[in-house]
Structure formats: C-alpha cells, structure tokens
PDBQT receptor file of N, H, CA, C and O in Angstrom, charges set to zero:
ATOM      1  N   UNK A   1     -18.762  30.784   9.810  1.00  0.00    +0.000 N 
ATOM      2  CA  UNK A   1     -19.729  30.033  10.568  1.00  0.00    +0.000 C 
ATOM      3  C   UNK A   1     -19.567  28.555  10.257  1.00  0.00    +0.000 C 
ATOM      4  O   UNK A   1     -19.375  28.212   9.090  1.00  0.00    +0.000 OA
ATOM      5  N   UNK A   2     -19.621  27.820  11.061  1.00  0.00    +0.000 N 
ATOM      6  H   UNK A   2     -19.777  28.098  12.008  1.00  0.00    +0.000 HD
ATOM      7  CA  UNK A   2     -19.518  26.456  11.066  1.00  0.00    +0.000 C 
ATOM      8  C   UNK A   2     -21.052  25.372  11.127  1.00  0.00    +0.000 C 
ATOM      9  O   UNK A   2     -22.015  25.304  11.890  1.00  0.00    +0.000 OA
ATOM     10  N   UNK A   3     -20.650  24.688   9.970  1.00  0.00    +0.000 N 
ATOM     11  H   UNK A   3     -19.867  24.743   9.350  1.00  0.00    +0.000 HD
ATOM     12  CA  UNK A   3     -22.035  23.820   9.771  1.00  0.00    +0.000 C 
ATOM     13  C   UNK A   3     -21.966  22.799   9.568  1.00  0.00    +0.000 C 
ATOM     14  O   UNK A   3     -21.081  22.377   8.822  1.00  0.00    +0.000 OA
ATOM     15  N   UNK A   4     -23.126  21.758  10.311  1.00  0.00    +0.000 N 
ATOM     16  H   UNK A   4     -23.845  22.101  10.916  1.00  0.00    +0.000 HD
ATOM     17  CA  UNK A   4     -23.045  20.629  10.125  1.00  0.00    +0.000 C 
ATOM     18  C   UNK A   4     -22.273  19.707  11.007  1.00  0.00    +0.000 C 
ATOM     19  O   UNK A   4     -21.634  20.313  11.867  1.00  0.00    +0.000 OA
ATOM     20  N   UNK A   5     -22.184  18.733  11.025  1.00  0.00    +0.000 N 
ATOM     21  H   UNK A   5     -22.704  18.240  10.327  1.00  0.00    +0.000 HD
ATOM     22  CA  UNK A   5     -21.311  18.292  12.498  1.00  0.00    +0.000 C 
ATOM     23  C   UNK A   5     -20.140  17.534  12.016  1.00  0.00    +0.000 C 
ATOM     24  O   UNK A   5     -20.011  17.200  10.838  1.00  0.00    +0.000 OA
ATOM     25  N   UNK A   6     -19.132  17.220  13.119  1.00  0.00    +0.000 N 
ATOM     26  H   UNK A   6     -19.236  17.491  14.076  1.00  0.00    +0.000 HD
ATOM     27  CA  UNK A   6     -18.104  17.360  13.089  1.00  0.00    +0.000 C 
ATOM     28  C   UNK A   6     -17.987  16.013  13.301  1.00  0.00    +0.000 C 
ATOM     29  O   UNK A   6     -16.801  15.710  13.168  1.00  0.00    +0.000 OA
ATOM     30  N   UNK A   7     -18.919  14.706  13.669  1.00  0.00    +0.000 N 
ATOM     31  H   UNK A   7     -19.882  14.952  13.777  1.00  0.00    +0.000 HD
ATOM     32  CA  UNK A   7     -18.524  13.543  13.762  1.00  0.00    +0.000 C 
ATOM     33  C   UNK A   7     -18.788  12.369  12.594  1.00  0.00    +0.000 C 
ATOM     34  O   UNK A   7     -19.877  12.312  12.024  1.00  0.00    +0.000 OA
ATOM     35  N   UNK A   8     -17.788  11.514  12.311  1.00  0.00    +0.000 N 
ATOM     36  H   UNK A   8     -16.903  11.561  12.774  1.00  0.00    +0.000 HD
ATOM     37  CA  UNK A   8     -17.444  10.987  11.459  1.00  0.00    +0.000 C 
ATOM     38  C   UNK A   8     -16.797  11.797  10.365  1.00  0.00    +0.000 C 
ATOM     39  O   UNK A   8     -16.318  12.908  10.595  1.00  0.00    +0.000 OA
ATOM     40  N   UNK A   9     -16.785  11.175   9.046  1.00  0.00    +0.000 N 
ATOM     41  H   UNK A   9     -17.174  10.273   8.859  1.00  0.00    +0.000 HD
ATOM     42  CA  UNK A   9     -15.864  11.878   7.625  1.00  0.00    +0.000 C 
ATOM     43  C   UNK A   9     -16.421  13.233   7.175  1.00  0.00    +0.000 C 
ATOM     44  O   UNK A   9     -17.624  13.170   6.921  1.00  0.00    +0.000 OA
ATOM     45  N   UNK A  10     -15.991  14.172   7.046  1.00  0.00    +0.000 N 
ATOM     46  H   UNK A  10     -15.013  14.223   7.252  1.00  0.00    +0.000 HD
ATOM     47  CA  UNK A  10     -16.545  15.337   6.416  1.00  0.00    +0.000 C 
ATOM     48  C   UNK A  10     -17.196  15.259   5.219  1.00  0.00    +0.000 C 
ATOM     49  O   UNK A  10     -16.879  14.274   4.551  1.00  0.00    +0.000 OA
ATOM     50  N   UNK A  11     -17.837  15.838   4.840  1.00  0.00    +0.000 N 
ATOM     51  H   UNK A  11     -18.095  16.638   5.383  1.00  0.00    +0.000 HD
ATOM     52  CA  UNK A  11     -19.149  15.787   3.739  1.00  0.00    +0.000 C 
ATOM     53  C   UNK A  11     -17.519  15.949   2.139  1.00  0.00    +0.000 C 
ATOM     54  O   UNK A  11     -16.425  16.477   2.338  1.00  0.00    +0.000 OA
ATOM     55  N   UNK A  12     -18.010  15.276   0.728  1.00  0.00    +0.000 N 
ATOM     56  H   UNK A  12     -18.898  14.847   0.567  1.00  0.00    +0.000 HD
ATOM     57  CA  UNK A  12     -16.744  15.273  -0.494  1.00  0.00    +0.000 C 
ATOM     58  C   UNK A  12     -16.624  16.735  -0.850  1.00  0.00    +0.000 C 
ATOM     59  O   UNK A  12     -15.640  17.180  -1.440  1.00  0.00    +0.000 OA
ATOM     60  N   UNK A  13     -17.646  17.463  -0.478  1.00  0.00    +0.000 N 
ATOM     61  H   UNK A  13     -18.446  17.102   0.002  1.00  0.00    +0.000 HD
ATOM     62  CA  UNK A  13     -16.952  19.011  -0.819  1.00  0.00    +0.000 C 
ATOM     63  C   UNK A  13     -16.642  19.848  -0.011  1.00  0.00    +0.000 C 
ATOM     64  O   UNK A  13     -16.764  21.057  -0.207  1.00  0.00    +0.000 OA
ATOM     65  N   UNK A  14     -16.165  19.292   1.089  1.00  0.00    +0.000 N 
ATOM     66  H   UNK A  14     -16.066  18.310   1.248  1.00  0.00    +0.000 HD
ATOM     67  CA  UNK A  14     -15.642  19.856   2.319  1.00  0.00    +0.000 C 
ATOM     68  C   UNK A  14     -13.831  20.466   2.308  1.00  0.00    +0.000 C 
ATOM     69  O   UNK A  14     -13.312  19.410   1.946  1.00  0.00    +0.000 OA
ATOM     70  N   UNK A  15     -13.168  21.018   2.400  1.00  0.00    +0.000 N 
ATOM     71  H   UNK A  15     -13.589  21.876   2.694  1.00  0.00    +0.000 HD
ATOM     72  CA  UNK A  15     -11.901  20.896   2.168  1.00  0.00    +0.000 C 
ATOM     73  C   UNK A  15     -11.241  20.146   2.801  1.00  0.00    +0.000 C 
ATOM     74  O   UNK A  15     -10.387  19.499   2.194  1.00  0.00    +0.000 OA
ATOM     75  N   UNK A  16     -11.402  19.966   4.254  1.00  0.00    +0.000 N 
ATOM     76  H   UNK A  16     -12.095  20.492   4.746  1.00  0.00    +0.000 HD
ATOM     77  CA  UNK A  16     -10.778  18.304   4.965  1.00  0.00    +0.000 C 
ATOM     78  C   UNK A  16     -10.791  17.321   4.339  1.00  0.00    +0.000 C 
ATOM     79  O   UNK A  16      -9.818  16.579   4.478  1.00  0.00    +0.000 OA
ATOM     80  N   UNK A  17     -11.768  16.954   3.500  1.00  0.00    +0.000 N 
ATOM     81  H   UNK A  17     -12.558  17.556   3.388  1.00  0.00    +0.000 HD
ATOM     82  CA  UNK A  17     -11.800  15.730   3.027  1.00  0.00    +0.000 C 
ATOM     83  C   UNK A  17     -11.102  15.295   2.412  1.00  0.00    +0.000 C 
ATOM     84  O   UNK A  17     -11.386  14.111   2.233  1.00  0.00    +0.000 OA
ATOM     85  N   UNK A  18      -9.946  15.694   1.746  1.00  0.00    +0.000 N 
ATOM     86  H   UNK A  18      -9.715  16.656   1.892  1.00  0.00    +0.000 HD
ATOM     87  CA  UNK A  18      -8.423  15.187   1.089  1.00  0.00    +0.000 C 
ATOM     88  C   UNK A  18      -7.512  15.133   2.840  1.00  0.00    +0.000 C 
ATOM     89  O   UNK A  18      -6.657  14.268   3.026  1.00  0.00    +0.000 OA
ATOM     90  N   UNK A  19      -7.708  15.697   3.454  1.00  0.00    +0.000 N 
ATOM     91  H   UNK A  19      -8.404  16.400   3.302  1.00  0.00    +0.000 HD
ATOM     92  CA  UNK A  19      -6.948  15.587   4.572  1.00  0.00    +0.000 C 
ATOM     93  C   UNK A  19      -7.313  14.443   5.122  1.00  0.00    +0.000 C 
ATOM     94  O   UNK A  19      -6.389  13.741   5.531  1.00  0.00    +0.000 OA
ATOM     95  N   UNK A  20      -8.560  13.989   5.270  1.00  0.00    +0.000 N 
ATOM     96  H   UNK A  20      -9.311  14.560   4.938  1.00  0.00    +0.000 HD
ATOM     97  CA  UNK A  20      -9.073  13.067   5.916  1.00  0.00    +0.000 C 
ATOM     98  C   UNK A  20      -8.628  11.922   5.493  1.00  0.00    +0.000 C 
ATOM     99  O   UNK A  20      -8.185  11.088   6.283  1.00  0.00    +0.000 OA
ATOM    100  N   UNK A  21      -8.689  11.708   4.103  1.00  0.00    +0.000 N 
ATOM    101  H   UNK A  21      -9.049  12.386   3.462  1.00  0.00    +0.000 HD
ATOM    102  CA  UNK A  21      -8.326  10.619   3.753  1.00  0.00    +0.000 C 
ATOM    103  C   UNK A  21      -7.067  10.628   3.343  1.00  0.00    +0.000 C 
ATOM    104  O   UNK A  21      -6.764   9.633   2.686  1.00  0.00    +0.000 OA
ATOM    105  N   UNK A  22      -5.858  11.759   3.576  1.00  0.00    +0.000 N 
ATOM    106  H   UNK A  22      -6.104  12.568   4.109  1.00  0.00    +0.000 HD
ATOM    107  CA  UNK A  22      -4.804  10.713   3.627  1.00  0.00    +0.000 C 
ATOM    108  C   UNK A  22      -4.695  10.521   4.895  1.00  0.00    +0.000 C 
ATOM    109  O   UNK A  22      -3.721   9.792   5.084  1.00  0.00    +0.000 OA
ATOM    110  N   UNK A  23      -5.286  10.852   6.028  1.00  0.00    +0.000 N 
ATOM    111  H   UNK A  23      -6.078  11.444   5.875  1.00  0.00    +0.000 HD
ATOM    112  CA  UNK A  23      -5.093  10.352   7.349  1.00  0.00    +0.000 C 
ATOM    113  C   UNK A  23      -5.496   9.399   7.419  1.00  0.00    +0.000 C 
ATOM    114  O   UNK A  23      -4.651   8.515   7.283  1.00  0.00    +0.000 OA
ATOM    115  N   UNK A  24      -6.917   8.926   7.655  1.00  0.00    +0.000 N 
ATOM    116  H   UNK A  24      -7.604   9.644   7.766  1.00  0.00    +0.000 HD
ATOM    117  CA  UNK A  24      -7.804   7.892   7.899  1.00  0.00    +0.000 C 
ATOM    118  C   UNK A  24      -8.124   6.750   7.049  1.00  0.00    +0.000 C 
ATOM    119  O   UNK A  24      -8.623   5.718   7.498  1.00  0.00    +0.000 OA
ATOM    120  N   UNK A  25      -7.813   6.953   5.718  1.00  0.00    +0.000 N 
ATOM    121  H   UNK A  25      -7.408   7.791   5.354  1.00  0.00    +0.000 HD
ATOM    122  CA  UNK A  25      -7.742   5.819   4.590  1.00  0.00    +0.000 C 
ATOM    123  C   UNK A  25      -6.907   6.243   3.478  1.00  0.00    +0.000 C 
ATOM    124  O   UNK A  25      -7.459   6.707   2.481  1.00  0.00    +0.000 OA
ATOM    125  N   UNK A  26      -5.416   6.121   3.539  1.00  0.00    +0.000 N 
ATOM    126  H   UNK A  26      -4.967   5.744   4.350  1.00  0.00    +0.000 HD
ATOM    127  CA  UNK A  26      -4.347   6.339   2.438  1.00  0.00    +0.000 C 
ATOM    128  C   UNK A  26      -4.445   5.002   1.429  1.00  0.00    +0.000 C 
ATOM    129  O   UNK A  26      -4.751   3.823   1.603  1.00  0.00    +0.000 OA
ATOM    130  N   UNK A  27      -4.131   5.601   0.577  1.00  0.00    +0.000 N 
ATOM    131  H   UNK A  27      -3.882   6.559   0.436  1.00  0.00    +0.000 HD
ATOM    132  CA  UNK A  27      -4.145   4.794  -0.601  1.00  0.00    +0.000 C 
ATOM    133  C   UNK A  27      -2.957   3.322  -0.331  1.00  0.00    +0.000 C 
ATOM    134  O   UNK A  27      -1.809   3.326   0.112  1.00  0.00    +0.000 OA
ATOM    135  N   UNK A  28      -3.891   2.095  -0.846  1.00  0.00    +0.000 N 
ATOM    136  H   UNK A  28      -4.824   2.092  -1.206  1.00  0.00    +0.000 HD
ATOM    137  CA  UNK A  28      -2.263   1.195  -0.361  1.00  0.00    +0.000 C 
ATOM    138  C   UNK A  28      -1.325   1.033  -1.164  1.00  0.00    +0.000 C 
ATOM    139  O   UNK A  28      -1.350   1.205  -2.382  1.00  0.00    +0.000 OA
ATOM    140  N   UNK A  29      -0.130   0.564  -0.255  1.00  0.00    +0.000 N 
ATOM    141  H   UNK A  29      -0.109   0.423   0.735  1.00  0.00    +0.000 HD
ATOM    142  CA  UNK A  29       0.925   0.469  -0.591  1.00  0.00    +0.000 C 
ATOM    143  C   UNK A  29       1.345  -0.747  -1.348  1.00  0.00    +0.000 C 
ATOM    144  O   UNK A  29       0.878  -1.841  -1.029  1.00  0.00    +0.000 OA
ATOM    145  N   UNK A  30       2.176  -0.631  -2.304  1.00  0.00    +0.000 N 
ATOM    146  H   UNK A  30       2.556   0.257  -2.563  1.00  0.00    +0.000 HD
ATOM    147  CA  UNK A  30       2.371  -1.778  -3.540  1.00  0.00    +0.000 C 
ATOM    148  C   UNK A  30       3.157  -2.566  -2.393  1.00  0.00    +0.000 C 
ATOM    149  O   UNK A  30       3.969  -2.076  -1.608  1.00  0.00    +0.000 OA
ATOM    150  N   UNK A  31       2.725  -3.932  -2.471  1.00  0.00    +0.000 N 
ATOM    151  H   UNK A  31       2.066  -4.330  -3.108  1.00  0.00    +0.000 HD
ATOM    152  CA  UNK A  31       3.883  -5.039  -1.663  1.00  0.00    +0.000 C 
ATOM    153  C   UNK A  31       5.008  -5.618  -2.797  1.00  0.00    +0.000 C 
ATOM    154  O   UNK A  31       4.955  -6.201  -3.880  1.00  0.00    +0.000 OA
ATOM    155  N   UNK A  32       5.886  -5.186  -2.035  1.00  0.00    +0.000 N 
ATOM    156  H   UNK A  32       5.929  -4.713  -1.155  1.00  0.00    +0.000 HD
ATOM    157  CA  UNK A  32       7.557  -5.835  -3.214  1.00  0.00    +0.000 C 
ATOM    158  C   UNK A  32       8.317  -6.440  -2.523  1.00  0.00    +0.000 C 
ATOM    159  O   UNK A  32       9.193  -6.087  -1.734  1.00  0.00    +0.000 OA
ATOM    160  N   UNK A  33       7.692  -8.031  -3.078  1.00  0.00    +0.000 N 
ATOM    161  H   UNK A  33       6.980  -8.318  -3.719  1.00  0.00    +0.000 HD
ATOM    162  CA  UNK A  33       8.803  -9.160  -2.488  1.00  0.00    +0.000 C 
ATOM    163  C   UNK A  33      10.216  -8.570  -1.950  1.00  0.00    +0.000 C 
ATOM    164  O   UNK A  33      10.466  -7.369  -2.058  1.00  0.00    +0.000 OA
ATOM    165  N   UNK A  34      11.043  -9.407  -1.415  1.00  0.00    +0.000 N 
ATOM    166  H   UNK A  34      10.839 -10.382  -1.327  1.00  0.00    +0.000 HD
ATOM    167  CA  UNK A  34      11.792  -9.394  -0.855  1.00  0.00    +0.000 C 
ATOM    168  C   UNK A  34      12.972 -10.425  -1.983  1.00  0.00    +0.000 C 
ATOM    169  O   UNK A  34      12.752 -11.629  -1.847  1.00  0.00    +0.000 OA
ATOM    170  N   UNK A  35      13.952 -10.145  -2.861  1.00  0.00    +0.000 N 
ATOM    171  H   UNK A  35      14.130  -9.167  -2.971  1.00  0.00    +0.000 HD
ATOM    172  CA  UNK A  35      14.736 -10.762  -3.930  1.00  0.00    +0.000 C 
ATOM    173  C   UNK A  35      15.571 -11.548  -2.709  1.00  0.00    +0.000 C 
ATOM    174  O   UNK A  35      15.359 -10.956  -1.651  1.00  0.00    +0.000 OA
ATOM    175  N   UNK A  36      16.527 -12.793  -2.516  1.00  0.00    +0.000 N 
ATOM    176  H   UNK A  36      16.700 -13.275  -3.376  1.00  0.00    +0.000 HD
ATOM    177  CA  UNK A  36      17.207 -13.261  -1.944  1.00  0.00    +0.000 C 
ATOM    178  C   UNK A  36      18.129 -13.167  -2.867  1.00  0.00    +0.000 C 
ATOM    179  O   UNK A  36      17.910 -13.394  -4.057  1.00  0.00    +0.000 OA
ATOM    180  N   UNK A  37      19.550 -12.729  -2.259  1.00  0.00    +0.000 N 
ATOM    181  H   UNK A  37      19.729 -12.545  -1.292  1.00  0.00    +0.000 HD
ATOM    182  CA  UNK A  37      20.794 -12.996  -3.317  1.00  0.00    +0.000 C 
ATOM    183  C   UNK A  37      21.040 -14.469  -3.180  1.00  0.00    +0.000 C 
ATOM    184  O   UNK A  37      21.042 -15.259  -2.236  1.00  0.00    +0.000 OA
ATOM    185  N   UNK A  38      21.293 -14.563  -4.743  1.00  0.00    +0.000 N 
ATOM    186  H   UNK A  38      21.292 -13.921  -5.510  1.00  0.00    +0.000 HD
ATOM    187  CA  UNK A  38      22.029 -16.180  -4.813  1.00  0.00    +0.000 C 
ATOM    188  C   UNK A  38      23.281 -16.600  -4.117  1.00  0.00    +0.000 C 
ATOM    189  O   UNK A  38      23.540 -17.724  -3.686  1.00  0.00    +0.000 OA
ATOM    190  N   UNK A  39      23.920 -15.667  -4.078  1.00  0.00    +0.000 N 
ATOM    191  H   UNK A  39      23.709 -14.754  -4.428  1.00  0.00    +0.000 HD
ATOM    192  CA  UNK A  39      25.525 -15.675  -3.280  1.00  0.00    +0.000 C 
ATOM    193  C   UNK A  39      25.143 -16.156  -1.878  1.00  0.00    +0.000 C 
ATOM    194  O   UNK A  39      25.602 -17.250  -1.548  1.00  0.00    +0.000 OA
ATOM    195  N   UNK A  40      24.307 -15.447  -0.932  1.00  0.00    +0.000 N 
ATOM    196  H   UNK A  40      23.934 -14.559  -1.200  1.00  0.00    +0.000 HD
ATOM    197  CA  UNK A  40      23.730 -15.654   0.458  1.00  0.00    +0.000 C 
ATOM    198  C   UNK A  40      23.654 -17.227   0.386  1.00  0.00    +0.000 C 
ATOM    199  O   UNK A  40      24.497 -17.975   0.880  1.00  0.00    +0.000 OA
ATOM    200  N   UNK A  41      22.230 -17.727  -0.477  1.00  0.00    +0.000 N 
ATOM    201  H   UNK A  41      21.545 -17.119  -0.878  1.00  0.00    +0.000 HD
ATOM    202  CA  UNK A  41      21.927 -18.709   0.042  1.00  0.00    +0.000 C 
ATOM    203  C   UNK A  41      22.765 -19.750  -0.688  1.00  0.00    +0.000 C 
ATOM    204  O   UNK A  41      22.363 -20.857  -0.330  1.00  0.00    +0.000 OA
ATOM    205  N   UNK A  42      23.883 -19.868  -1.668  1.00  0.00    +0.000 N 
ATOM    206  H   UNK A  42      24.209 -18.969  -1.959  1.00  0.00    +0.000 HD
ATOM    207  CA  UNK A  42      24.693 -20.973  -1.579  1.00  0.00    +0.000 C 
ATOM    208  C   UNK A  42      25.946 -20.631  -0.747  1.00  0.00    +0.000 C 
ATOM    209  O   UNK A  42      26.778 -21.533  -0.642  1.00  0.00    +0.000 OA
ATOM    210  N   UNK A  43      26.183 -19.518  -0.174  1.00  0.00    +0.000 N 
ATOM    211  H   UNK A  43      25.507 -18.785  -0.260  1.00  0.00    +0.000 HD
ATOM    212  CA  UNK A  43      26.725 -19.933   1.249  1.00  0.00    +0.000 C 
ATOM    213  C   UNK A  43      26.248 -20.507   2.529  1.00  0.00    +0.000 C 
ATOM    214  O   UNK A  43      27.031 -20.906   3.391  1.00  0.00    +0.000 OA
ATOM    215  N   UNK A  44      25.265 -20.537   2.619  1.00  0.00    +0.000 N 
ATOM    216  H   UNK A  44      24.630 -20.213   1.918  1.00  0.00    +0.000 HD
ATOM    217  CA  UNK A  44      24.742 -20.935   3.644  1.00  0.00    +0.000 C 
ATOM    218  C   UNK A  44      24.469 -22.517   3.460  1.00  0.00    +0.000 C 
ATOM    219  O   UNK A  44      24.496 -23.342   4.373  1.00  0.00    +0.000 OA
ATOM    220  N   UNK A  45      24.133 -22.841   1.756  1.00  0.00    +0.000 N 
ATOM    221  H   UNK A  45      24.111 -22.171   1.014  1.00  0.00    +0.000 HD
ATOM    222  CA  UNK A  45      24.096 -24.403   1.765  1.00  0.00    +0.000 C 
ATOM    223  C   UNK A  45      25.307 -24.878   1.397  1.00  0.00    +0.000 C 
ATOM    224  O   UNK A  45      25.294 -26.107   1.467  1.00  0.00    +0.000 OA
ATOM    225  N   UNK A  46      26.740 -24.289   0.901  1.00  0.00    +0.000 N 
ATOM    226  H   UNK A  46      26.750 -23.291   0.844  1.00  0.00    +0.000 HD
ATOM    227  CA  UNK A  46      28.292 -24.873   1.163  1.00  0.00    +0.000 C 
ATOM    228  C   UNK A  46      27.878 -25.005   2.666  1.00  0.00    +0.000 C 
ATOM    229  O   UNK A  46      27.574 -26.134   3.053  1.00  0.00    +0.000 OA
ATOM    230  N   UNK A  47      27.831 -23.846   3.650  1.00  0.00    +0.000 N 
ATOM    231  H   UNK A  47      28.077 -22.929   3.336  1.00  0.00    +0.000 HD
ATOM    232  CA  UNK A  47      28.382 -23.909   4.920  1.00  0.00    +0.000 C 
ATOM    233  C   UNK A  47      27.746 -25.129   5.839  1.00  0.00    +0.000 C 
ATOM    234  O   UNK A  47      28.230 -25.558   6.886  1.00  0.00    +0.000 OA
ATOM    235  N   UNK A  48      26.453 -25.612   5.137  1.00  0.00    +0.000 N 
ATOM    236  H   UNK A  48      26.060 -25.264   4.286  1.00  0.00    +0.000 HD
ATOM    237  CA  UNK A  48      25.866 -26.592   5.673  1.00  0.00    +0.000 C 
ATOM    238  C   UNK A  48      26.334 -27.773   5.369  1.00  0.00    +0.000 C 
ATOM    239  O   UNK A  48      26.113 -28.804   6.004  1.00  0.00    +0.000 OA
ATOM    240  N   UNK A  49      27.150 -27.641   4.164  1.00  0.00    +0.000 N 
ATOM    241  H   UNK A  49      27.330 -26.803   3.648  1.00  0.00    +0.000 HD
ATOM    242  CA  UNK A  49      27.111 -29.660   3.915  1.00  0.00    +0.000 C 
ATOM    243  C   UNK A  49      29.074 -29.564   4.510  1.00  0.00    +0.000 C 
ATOM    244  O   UNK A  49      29.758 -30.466   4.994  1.00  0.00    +0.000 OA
ATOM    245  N   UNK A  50      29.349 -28.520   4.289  1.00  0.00    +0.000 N 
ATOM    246  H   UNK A  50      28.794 -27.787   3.896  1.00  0.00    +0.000 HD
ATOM    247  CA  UNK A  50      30.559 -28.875   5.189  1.00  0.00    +0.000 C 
ATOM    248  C   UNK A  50      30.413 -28.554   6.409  1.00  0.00    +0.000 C 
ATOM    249  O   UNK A  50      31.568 -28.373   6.797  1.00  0.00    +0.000 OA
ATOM    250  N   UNK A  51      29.638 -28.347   7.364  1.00  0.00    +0.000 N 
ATOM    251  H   UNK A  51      28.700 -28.494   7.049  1.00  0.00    +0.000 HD
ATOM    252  CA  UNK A  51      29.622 -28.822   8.855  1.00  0.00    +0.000 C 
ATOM    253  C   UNK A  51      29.451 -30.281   8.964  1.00  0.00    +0.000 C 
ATOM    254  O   UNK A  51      30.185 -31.047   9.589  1.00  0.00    +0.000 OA
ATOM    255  N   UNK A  52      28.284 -30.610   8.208  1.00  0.00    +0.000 N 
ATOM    256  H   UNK A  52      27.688 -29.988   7.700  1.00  0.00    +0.000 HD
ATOM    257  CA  UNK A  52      27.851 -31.801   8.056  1.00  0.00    +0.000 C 
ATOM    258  C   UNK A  52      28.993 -33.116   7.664  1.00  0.00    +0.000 C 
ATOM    259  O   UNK A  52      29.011 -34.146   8.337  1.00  0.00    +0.000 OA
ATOM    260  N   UNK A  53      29.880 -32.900   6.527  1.00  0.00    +0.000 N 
ATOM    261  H   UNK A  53      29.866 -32.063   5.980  1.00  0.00    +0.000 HD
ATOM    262  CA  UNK A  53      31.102 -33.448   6.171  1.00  0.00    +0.000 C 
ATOM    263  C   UNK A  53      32.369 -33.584   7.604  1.00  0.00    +0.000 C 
ATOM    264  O   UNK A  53      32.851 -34.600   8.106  1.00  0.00    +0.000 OA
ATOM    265  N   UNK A  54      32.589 -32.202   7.919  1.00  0.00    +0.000 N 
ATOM    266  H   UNK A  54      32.198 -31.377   7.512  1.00  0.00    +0.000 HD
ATOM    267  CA  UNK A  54      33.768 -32.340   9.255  1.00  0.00    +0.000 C 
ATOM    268  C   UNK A  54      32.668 -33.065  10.125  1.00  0.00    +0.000 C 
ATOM    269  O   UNK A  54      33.195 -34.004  10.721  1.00  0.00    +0.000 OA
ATOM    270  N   UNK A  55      31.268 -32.950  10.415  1.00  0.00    +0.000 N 
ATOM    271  H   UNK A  55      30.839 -32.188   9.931  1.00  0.00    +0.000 HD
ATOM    272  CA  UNK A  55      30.854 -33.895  11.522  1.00  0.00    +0.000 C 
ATOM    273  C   UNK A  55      31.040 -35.093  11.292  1.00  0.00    +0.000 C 
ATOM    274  O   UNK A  55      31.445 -35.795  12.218  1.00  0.00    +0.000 OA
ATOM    275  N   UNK A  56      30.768 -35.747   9.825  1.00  0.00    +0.000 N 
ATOM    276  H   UNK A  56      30.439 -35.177   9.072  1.00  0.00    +0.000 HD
ATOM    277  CA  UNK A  56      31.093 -36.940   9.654  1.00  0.00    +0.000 C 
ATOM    278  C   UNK A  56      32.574 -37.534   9.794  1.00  0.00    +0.000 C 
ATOM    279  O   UNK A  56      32.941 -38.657  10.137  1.00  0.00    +0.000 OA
ATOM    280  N   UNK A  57      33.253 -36.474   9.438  1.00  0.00    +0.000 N 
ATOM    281  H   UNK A  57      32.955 -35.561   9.159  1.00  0.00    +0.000 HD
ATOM    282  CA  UNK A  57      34.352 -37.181   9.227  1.00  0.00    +0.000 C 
ATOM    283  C   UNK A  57      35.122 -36.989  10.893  1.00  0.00    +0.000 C 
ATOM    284  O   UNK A  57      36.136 -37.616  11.201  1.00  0.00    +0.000 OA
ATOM    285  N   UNK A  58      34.469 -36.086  11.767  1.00  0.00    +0.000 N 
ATOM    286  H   UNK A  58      33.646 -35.577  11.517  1.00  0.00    +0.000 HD
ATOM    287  CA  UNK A  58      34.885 -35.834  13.013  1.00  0.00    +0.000 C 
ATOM    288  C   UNK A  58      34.334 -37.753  13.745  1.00  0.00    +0.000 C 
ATOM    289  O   UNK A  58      35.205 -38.475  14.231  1.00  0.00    +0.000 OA
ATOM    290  N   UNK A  59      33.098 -38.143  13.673  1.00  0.00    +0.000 N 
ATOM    291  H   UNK A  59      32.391 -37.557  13.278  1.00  0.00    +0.000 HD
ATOM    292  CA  UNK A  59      32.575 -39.426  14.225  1.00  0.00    +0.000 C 
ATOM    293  C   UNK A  59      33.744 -40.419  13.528  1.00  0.00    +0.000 C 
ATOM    294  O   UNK A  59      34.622 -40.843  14.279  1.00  0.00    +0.000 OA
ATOM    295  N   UNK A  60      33.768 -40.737  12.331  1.00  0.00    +0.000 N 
ATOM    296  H   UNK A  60      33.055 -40.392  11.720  1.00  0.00    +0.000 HD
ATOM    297  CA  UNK A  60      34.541 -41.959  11.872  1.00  0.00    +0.000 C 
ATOM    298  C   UNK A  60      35.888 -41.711  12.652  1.00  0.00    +0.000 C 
ATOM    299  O   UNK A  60      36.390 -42.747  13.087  1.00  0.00    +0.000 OA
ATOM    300  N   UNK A  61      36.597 -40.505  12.925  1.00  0.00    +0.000 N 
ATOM    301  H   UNK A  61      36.188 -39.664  12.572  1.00  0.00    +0.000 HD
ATOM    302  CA  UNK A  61      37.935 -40.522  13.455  1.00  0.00    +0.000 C 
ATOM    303  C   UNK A  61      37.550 -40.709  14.653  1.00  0.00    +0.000 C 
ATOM    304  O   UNK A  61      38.495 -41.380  15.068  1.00  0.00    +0.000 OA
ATOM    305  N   UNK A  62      36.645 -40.574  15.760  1.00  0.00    +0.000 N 
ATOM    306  H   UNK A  62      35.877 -40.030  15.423  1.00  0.00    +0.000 HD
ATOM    307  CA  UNK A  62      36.223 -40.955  16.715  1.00  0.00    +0.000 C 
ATOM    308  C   UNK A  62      35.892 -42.210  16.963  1.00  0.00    +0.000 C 
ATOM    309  O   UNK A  62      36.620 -42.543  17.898  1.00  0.00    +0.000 OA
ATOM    310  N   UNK A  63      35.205 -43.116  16.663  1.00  0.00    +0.000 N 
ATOM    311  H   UNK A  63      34.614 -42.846  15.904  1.00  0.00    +0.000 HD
ATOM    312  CA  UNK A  63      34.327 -44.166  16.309  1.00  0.00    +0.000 C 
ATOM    313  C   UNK A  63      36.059 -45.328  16.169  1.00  0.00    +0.000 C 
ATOM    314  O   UNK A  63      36.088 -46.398  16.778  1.00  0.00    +0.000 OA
ATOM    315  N   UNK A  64      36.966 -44.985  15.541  1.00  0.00    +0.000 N 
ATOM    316  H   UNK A  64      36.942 -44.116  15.047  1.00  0.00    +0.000 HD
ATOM    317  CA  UNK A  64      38.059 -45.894  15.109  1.00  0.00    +0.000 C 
ATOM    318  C   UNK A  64      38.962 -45.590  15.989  1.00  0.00    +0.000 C 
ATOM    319  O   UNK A  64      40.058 -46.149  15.967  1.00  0.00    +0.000 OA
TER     320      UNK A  64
C-alpha cells in the first residue's frame, strides 16, 4: 500500500531517498585546475617574438 504523497523529496526513511539525491542533489564535484605545460607556452612565446623579429626585419628590407 502506498502512503503519503508523491510530490516533492520523499520523507529520510523512505528508500528513494538515496535515489533521490543522487539524482536531484549529487554531491559536488572537486574543481581541478587545469596545469599548462611549460613546453606549450614557451613555444608559443619563441613563436611570437620571432614573427615579430622576421616582421621587423621583413619592413627594414622593405623600407630601404
């Protein structure tokens, strides 16, 4: 026989109520930065100062 009603969270000694809450409110999740490799970002700042270098040195051979 069924008792009691069925809207909102089930009563704590209900047996749904572990169901419920990992449905409806799970425990949160640990946030874990994101590490950047060092290798990545001093390629990306070589690759920047030598664009920057051939641009310069692309204008002065232009420029003369």
């Amino acid at each position: 026989m069924l008792t009691g009603s069925r809207l909102g969270p089930p009563p704590p000694g209900d047996r749904a109520a572990a169901a419920f809450k990992a449905r409806y409110n799970p425990d949160p999740v640990a946030f874990a930065p994101r590490k950047r490799s060092k290798a990545i970002v001093a390629a990306v700042v070589a690759g920047a100062v030598i664009l920057v270098a051939g641009g310069a040195f692309a204008a002065t051979l232009v420029l003369s």
